[in-house]
N, C-alpha and C positions, 0 to 999 in steps of 0.2 A: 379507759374503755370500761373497766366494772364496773367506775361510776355510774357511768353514763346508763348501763345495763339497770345498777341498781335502783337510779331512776324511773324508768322505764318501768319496772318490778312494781313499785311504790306505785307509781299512777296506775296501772294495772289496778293495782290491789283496792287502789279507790275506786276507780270506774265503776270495780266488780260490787264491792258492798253499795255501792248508790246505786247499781241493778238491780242486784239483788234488794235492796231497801222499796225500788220505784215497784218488782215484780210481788213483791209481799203487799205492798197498800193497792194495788190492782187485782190483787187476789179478792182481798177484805170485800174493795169495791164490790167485786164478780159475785161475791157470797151474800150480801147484803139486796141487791140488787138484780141479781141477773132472773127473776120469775116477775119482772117487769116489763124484762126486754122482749123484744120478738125474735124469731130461732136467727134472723138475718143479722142484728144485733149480738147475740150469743157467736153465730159463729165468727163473725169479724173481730167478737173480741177472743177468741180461740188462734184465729191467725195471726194477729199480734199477738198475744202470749205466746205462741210458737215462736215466733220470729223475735221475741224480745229471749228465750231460750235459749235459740240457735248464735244470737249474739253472744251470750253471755256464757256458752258455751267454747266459740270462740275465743271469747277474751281468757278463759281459764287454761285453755289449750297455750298460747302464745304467753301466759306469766310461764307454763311450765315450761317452754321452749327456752324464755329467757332466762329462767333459774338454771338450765341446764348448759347455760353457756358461764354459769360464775364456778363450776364446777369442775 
């Protein structure tokens, strides 16, 4: 079973850096670009950046959940 846990732990932990990685080069995009966009563009990309967040948020919650079952 902690295997299996610390599995689980491990793919977490990727997920989160490849979000974290995807939410960094989206950022760059938004700074480079966004006095292009028009405010309807800006905000859509505001709610996905939200929602790529609340994911990644997520995911940080449920590694700690599962760290807390190897304990």
């Amino acid at each position: 079973m902690t295997k299996m846990v610390q599995q689980q732990i491990d793919q977490l932990t990727c997920d989160i850096d490849l979000a974290r990685e995807a939410m960094r080069i989206e950022q760059d995009r938004y700074n480079r670009e966004h006095f292009t966009w028009t405010s309807q563009d800006v905000d859509d990309w505001r709610t996905a950046s939200q929602s790529d967040s609340d994911q990644l948020r997520e995911m940080l919650e449920e590694r700690d959940r599962l760290r807390g079952q190897l304990t």
